[in-house]
N, CA, C and O atoms as a Tripos MOL2 file, in Angstrom:
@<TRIPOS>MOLECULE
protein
  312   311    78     0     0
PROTEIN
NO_CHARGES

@<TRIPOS>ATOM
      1 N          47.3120   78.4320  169.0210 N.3       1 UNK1
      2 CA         48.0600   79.5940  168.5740 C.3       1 UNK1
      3 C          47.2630   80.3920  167.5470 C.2       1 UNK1
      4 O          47.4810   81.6010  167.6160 O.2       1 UNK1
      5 N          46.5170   80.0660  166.7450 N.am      2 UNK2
      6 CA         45.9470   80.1250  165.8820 C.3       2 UNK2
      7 C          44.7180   81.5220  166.0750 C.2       2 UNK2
      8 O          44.5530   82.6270  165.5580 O.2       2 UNK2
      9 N          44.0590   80.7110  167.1020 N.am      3 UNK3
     10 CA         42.8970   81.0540  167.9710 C.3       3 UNK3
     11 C          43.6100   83.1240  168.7820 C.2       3 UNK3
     12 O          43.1610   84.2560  168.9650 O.2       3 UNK3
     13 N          44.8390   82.3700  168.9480 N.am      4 UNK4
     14 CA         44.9400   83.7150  170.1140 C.3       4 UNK4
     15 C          45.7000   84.9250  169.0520 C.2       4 UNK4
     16 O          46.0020   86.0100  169.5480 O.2       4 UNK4
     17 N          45.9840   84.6460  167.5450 N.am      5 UNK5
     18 CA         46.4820   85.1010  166.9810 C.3       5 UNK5
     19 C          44.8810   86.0250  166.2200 C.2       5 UNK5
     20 O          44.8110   87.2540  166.2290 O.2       5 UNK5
     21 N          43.8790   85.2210  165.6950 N.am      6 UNK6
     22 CA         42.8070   85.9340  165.5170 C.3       6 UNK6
     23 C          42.4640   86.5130  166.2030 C.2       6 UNK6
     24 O          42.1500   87.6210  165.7680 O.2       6 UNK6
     25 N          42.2620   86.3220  167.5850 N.am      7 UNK7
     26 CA         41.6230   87.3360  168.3920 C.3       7 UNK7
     27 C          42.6350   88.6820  168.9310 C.2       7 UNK7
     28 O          42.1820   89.8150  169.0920 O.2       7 UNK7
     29 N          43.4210   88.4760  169.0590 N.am      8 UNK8
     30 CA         44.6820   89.8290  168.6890 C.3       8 UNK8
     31 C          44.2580   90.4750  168.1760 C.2       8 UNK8
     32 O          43.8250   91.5100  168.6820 O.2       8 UNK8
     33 N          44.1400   90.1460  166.6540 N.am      9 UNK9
     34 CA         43.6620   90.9440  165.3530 C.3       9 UNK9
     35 C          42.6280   91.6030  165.9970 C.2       9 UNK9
     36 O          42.7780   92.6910  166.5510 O.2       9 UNK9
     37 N          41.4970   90.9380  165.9440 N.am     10 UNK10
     38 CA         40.1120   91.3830  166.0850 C.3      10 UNK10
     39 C          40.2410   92.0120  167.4480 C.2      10 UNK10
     40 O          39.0370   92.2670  167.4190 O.2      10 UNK10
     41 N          40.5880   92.4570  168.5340 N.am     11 UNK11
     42 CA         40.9200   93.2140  168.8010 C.3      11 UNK11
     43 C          41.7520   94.8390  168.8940 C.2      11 UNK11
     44 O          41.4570   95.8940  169.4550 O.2      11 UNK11
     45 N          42.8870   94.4050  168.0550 N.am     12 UNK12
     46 CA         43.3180   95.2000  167.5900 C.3      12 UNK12
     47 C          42.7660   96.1470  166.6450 C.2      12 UNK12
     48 O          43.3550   97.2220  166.5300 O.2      12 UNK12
     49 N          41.7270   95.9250  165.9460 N.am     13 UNK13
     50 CA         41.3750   96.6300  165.0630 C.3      13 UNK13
     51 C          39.7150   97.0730  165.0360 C.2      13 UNK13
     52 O          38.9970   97.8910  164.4600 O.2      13 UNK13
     53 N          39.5860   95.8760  166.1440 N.am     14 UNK14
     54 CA         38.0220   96.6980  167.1240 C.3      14 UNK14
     55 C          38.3510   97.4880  167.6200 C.2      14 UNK14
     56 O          37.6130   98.4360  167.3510 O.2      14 UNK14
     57 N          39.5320   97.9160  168.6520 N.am     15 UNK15
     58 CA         40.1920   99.2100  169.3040 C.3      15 UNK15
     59 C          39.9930  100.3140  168.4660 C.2      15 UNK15
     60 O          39.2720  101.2580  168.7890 O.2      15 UNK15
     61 N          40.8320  100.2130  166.9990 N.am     16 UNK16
     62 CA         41.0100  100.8250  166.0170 C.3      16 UNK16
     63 C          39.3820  101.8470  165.8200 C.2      16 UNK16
     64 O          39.0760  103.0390  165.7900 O.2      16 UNK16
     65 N          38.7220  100.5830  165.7290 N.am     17 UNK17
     66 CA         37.4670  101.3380  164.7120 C.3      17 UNK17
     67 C          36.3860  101.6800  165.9770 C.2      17 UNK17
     68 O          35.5580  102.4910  165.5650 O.2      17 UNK17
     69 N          36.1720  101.3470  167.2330 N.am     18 UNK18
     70 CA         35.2250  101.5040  168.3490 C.3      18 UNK18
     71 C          35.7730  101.9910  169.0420 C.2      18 UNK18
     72 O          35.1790  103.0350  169.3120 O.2      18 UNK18
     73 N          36.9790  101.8700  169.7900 N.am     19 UNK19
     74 CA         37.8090  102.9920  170.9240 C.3      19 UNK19
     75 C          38.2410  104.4350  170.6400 C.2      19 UNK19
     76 O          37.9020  105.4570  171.2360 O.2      19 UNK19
     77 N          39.1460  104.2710  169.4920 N.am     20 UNK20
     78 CA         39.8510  105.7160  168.9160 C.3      20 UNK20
     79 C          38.8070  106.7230  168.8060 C.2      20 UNK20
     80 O          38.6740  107.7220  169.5140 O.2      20 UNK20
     81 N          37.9710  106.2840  167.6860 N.am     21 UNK21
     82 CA         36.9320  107.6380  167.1670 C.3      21 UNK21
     83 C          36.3540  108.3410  168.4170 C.2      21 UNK21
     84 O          35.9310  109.4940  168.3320 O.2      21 UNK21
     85 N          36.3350  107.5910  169.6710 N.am     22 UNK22
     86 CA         36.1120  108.1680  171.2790 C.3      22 UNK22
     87 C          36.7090  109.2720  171.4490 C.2      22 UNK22
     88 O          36.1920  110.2160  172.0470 O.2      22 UNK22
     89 N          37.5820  109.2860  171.0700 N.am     23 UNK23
     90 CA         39.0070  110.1290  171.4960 C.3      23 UNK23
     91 C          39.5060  111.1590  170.9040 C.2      23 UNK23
     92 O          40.4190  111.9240  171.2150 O.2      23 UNK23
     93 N          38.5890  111.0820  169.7340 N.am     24 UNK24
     94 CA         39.0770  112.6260  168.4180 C.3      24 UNK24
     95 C          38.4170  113.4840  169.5150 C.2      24 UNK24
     96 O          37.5050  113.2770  170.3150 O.2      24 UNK24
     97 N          39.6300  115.0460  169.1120 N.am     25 UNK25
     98 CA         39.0010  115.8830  169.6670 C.3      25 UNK25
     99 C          38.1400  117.0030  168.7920 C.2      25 UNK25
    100 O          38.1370  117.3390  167.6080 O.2      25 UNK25
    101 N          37.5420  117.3360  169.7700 N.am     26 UNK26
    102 CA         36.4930  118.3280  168.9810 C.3      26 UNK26
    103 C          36.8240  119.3860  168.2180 C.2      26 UNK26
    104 O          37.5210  120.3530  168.5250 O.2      26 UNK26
    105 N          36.1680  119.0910  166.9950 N.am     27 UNK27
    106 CA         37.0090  120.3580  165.8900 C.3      27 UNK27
    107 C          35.4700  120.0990  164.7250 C.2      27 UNK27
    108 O          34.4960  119.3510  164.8060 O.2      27 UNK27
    109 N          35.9610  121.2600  163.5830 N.am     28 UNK28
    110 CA         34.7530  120.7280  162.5370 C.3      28 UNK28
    111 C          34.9190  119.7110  161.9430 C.2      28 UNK28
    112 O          33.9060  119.4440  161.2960 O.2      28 UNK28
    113 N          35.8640  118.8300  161.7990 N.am     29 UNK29
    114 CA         36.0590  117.9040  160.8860 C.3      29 UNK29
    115 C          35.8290  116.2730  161.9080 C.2      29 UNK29
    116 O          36.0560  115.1390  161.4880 O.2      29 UNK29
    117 N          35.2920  116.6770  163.3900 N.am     30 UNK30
    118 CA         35.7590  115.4560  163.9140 C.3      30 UNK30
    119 C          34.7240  114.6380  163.6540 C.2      30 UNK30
    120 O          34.9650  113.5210  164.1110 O.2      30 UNK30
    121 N          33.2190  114.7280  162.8880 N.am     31 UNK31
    122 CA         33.0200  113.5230  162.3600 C.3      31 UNK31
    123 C          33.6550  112.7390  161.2570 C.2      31 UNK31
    124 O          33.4910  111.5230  161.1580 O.2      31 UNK31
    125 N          34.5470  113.6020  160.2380 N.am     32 UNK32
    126 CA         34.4090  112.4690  159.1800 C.3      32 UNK32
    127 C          35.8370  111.8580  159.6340 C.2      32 UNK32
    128 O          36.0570  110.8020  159.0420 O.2      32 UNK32
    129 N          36.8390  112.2310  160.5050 N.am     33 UNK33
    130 CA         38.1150  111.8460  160.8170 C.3      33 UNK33
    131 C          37.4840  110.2530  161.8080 C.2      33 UNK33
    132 O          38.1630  109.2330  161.9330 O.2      33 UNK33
    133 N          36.1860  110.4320  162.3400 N.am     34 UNK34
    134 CA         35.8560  109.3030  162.9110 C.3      34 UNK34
    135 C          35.2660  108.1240  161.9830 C.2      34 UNK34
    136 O          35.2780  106.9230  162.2530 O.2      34 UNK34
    137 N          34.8270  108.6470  161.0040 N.am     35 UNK35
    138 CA         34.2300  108.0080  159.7670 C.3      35 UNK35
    139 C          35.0700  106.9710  159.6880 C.2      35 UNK35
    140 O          34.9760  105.7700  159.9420 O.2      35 UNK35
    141 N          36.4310  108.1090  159.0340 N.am     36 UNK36
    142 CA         37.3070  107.6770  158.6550 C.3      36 UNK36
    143 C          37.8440  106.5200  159.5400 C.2      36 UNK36
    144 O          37.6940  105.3450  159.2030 O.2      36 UNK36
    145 N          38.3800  106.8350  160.5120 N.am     37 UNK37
    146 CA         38.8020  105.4090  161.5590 C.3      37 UNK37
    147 C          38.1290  104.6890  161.4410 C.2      37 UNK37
    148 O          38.9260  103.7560  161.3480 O.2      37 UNK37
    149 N          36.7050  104.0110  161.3020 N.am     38 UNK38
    150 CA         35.8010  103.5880  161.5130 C.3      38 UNK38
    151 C          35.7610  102.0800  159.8720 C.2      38 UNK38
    152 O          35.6120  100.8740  159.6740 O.2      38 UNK38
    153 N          36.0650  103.6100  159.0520 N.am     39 UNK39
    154 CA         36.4070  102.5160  157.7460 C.3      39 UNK39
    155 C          37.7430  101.9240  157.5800 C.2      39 UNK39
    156 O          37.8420  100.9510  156.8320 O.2      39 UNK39
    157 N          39.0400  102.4980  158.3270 N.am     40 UNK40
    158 CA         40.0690  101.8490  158.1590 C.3      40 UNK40
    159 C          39.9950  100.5440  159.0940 C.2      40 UNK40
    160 O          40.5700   99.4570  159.0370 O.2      40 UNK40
    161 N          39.1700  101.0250  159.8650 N.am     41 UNK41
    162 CA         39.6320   99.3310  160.8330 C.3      41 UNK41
    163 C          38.8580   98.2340  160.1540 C.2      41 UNK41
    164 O          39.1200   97.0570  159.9040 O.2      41 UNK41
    165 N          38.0370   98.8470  159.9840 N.am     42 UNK42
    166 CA         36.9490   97.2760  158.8800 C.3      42 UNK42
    167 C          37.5340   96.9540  157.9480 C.2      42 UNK42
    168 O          37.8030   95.7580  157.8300 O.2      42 UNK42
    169 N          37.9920   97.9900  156.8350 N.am     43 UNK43
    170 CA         38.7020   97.3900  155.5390 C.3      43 UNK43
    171 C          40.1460   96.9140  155.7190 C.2      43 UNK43
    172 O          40.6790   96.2650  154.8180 O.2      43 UNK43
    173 N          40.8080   97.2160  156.8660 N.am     44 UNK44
    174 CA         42.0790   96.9310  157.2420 C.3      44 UNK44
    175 C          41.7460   95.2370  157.6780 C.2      44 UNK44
    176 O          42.3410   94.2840  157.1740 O.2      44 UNK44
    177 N          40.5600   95.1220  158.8200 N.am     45 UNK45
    178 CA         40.4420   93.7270  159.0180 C.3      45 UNK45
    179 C          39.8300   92.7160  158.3050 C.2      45 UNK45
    180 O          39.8960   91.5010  158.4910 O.2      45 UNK45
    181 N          39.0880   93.4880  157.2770 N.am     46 UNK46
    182 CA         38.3980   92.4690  156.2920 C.3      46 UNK46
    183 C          40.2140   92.0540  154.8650 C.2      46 UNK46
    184 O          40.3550   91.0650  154.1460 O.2      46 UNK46
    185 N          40.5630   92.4930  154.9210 N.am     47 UNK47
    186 CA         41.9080   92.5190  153.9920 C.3      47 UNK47
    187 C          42.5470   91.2970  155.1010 C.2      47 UNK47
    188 O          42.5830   90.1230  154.7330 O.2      47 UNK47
    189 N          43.0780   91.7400  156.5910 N.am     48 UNK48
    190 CA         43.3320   90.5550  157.0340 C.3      48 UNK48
    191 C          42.8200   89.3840  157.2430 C.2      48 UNK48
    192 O          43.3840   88.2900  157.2700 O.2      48 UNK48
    193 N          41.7360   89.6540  157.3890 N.am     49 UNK49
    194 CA         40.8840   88.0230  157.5360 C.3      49 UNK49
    195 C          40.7890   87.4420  156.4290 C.2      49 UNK49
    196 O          41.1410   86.2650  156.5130 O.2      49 UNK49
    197 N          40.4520   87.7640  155.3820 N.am     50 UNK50
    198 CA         40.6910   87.3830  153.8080 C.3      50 UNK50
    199 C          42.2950   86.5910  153.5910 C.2      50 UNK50
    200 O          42.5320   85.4620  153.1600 O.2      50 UNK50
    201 N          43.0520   87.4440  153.9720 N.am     51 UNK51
    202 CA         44.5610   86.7500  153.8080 C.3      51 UNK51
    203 C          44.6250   85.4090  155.0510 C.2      51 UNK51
    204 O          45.0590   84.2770  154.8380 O.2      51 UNK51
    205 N          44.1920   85.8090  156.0530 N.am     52 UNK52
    206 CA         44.4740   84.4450  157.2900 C.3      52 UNK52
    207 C          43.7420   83.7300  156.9480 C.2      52 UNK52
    208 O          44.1270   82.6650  157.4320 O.2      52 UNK52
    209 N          42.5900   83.4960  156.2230 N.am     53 UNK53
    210 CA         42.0400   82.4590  156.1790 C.3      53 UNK53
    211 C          42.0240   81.6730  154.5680 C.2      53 UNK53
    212 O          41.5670   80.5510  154.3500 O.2      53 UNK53
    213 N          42.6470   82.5920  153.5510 N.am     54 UNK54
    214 CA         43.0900   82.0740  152.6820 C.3      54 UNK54
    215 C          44.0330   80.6570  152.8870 C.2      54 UNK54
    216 O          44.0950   79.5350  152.3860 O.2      54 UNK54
    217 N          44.8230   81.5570  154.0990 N.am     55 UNK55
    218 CA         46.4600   80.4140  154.6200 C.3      55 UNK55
    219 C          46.1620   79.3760  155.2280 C.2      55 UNK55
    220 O          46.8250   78.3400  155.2760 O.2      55 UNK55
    221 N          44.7390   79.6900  155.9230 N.am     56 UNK56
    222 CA         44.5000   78.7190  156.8950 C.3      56 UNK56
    223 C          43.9960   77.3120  156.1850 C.2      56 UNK56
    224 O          44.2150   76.1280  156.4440 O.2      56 UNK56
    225 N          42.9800   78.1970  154.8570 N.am     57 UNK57
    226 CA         42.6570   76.5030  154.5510 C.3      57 UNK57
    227 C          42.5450   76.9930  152.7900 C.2      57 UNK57
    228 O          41.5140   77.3010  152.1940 O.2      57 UNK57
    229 N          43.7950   76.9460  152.3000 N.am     58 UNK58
    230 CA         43.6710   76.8790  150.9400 C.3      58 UNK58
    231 C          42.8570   76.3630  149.7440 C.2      58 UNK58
    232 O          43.0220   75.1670  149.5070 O.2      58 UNK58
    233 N          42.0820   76.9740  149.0130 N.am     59 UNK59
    234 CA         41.5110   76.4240  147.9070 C.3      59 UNK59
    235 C          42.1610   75.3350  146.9990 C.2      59 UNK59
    236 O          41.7070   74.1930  147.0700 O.2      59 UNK59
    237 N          43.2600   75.6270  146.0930 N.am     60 UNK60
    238 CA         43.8910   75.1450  145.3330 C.3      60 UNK60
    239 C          45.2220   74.6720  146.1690 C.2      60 UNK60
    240 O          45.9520   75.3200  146.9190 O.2      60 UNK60
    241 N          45.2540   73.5990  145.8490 N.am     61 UNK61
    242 CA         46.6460   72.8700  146.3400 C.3      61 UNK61
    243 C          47.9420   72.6540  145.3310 C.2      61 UNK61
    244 O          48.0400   73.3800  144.3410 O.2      61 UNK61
    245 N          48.7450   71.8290  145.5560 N.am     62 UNK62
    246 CA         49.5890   71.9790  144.0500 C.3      62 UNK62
    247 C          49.1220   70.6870  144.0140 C.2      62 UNK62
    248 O          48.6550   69.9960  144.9200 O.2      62 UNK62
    249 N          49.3990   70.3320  142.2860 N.am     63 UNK63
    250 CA         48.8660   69.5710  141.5290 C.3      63 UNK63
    251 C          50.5350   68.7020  141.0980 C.2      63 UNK63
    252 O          51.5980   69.2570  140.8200 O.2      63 UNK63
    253 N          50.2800   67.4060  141.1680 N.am     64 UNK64
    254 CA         51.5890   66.5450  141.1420 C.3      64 UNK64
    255 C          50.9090   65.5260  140.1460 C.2      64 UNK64
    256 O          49.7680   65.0650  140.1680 O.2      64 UNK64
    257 N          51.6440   65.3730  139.5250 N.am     65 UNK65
    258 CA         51.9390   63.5500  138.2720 C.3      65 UNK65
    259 C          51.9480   62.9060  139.3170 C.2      65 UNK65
    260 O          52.4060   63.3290  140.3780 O.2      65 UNK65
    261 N          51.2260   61.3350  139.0640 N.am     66 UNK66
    262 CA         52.0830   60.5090  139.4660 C.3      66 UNK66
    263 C          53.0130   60.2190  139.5700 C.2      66 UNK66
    264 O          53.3860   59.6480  140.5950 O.2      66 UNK66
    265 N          54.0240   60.5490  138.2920 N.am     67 UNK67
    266 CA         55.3250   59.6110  138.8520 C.3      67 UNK67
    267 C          55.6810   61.3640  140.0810 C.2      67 UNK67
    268 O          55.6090   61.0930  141.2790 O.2      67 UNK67
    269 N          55.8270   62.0470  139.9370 N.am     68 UNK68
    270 CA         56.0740   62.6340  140.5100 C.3      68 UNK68
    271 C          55.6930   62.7710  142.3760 C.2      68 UNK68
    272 O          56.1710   63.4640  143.2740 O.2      68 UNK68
    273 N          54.5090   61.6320  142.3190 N.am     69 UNK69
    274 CA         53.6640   61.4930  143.6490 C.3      69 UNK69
    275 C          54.7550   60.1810  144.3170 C.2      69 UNK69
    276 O          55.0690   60.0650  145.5020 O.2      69 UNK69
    277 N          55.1510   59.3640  143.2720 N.am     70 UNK70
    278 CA         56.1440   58.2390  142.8590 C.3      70 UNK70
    279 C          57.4880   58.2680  143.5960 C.2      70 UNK70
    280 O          58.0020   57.4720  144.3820 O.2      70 UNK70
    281 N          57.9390   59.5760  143.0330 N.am     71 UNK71
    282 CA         59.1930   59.4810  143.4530 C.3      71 UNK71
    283 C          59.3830   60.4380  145.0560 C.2      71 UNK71
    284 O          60.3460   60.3680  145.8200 O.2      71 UNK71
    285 N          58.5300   61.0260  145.1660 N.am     72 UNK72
    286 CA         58.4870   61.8240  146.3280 C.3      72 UNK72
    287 C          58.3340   61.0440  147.4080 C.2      72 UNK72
    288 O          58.8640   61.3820  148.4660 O.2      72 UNK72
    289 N          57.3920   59.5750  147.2910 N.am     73 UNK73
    290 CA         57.1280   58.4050  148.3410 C.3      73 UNK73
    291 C          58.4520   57.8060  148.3230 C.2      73 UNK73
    292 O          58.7880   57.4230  149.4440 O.2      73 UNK73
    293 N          59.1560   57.6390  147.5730 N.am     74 UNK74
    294 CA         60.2990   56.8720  147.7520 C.3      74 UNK74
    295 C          61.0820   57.6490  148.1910 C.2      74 UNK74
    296 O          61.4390   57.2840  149.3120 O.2      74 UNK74
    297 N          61.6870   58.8320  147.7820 N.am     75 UNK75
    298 CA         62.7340   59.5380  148.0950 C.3      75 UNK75
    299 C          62.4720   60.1050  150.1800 C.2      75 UNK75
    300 O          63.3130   60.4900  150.9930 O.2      75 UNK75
    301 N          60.9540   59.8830  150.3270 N.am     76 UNK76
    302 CA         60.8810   60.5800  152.0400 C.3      76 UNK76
    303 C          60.4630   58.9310  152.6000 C.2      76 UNK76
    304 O          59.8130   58.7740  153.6330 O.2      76 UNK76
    305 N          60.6880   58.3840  152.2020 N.am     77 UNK77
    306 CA         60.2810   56.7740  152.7300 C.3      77 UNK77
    307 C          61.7310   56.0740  153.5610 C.2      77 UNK77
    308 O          61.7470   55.2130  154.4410 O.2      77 UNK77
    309 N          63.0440   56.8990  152.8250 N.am     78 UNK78
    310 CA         64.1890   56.1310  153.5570 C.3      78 UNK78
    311 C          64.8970   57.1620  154.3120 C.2      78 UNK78
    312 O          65.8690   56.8630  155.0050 O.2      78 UNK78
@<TRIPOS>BOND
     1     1     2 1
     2     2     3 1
     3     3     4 2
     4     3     5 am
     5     5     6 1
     6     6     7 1
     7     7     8 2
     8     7     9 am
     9     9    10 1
    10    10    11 1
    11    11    12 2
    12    11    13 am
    13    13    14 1
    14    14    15 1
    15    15    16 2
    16    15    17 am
    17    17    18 1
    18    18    19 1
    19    19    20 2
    20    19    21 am
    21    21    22 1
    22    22    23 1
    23    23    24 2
    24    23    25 am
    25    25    26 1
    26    26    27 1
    27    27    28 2
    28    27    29 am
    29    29    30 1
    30    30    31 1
    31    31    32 2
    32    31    33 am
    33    33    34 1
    34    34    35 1
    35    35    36 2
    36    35    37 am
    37    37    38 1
    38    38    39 1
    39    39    40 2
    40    39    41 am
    41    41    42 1
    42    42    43 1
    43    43    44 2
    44    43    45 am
    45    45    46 1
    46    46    47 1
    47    47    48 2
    48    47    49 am
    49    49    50 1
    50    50    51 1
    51    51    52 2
    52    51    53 am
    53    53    54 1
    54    54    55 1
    55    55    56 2
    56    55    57 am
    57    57    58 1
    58    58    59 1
    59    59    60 2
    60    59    61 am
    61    61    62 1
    62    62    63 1
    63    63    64 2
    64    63    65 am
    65    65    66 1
    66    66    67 1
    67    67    68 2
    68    67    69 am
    69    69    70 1
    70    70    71 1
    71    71    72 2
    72    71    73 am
    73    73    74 1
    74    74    75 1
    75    75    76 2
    76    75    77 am
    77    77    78 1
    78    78    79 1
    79    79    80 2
    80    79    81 am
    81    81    82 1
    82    82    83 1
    83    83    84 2
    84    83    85 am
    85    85    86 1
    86    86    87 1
    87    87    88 2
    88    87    89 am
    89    89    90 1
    90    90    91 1
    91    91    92 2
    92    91    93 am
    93    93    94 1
    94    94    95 1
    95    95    96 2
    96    95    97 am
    97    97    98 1
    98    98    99 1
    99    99   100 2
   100    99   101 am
   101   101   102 1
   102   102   103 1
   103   103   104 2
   104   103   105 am
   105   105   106 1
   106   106   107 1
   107   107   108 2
   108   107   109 am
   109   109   110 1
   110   110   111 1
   111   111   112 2
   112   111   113 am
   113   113   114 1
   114   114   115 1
   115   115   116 2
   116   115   117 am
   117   117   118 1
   118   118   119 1
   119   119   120 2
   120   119   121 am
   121   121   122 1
   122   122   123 1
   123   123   124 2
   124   123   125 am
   125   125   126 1
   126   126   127 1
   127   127   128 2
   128   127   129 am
   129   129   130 1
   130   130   131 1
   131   131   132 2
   132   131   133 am
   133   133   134 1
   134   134   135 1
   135   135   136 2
   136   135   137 am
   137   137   138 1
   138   138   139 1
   139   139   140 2
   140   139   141 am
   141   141   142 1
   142   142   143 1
   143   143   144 2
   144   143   145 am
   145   145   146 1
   146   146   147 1
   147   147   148 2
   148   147   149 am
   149   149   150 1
   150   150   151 1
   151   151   152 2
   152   151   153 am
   153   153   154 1
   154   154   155 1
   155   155   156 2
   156   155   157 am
   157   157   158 1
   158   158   159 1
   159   159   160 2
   160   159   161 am
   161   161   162 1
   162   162   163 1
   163   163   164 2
   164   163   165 am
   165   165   166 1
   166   166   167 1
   167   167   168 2
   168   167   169 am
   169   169   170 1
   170   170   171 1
   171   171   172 2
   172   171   173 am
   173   173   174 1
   174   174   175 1
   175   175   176 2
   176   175   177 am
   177   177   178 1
   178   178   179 1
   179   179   180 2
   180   179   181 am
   181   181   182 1
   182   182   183 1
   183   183   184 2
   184   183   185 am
   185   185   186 1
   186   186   187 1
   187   187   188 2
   188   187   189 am
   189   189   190 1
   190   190   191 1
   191   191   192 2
   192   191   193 am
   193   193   194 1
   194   194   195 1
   195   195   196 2
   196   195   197 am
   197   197   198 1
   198   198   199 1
   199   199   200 2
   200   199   201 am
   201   201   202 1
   202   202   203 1
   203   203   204 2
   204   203   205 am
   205   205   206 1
   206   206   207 1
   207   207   208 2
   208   207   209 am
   209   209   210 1
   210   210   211 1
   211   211   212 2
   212   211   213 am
   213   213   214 1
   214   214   215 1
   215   215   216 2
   216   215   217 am
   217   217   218 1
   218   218   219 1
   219   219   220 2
   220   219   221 am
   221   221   222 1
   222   222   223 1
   223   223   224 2
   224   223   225 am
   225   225   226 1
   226   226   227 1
   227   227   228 2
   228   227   229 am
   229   229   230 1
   230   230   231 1
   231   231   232 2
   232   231   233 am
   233   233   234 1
   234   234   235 1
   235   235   236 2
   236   235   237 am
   237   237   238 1
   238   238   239 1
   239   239   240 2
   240   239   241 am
   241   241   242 1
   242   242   243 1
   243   243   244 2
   244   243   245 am
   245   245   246 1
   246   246   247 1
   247   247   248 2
   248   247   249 am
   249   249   250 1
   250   250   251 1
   251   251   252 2
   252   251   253 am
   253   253   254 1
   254   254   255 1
   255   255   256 2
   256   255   257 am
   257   257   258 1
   258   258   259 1
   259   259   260 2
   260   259   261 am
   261   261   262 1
   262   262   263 1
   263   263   264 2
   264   263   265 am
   265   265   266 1
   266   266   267 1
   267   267   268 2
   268   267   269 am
   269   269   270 1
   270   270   271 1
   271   271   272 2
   272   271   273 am
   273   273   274 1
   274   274   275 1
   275   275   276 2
   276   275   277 am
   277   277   278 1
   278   278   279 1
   279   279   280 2
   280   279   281 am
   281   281   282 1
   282   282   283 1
   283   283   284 2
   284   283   285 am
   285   285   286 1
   286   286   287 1
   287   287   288 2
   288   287   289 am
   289   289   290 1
   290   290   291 1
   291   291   292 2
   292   291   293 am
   293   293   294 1
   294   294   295 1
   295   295   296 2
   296   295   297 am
   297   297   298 1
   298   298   299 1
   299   299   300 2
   300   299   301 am
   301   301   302 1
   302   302   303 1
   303   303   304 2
   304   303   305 am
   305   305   306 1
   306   306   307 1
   307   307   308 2
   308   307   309 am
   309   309   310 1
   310   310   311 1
   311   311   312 2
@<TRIPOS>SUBSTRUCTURE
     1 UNK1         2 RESIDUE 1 A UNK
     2 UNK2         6 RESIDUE 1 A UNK
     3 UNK3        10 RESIDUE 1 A UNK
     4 UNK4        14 RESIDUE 1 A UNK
     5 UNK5        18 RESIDUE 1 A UNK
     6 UNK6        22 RESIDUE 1 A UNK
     7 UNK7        26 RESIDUE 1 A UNK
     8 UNK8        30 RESIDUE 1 A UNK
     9 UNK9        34 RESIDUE 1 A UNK
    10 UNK10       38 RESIDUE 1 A UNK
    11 UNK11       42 RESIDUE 1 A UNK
    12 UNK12       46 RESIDUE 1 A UNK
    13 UNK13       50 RESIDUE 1 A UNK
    14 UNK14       54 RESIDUE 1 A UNK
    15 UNK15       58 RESIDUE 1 A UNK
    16 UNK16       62 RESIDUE 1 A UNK
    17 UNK17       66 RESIDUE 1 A UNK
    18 UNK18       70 RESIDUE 1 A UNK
    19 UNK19       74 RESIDUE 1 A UNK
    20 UNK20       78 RESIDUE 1 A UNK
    21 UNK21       82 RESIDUE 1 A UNK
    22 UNK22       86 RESIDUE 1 A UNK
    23 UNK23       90 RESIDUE 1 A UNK
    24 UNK24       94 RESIDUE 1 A UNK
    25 UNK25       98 RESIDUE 1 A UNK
    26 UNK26      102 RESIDUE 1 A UNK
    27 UNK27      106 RESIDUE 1 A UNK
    28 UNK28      110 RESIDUE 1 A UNK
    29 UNK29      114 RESIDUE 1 A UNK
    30 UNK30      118 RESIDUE 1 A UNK
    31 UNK31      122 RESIDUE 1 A UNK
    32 UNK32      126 RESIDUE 1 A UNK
    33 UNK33      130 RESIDUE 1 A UNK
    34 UNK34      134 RESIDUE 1 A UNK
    35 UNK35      138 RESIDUE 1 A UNK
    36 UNK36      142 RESIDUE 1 A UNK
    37 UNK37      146 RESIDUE 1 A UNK
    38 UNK38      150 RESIDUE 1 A UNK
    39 UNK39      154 RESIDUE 1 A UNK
    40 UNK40      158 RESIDUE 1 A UNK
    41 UNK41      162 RESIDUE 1 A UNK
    42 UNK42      166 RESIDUE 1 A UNK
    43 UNK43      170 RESIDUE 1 A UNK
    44 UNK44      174 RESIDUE 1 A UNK
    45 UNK45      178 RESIDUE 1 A UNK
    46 UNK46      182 RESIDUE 1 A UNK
    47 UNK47      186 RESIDUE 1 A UNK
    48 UNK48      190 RESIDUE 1 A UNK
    49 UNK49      194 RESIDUE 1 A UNK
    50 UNK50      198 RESIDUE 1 A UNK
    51 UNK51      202 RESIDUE 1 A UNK
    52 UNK52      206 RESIDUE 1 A UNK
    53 UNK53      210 RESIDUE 1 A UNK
    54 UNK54      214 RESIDUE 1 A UNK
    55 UNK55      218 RESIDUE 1 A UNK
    56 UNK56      222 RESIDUE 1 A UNK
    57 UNK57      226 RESIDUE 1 A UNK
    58 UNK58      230 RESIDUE 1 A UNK
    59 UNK59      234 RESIDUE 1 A UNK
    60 UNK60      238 RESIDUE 1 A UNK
    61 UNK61      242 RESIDUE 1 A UNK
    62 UNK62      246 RESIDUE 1 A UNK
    63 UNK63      250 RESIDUE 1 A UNK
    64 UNK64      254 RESIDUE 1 A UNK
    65 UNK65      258 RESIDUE 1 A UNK
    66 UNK66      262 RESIDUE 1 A UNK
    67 UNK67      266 RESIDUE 1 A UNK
    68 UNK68      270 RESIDUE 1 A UNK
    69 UNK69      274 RESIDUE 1 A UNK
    70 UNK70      278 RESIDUE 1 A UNK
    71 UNK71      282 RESIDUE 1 A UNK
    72 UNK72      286 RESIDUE 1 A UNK
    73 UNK73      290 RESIDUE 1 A UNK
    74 UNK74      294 RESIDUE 1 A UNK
    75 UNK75      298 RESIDUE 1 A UNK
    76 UNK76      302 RESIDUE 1 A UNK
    77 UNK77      306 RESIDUE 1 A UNK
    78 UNK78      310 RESIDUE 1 A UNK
């Protein structure tokens, strides 16, 4: 699930930044409007990949006492 959920993304937002800018129509401004697409899909997917993979494998965990490690074994043990 994991797998087909990244590649969604990264699709989705390869579309974004490699398909669309195809498609502006011609005017004076249609390079930087492609620019523009170009930087929203990268900084849009670098923001998501940063967050999914934060979730995926966390740095900091929570931090427990023993007795607190203590009573949590007993209390899911029965």
């Amino acid at each position: 699930m994991g797998f087909l959920v990244f590649l969604l993304f990264t699709l989705i937002w390869g579309a974004v930044g490699g398909v669309l800018p195809l498609f502006v129509p011609r005017s004076d401004n249609r390079g930087i409007i492609q620019v523009m697409l170009i930087t929203t899909a990268a900084c849009c997917y670098v923001m998501w990949l940063c967050t999914y993979m934060a979730q995926v494998n966390p740095l900091v965990g929570p931090q427990l006492s023993g007795v607190t490690r203590l009573l949590m074994a007993r209390g899911w043990s029965s």
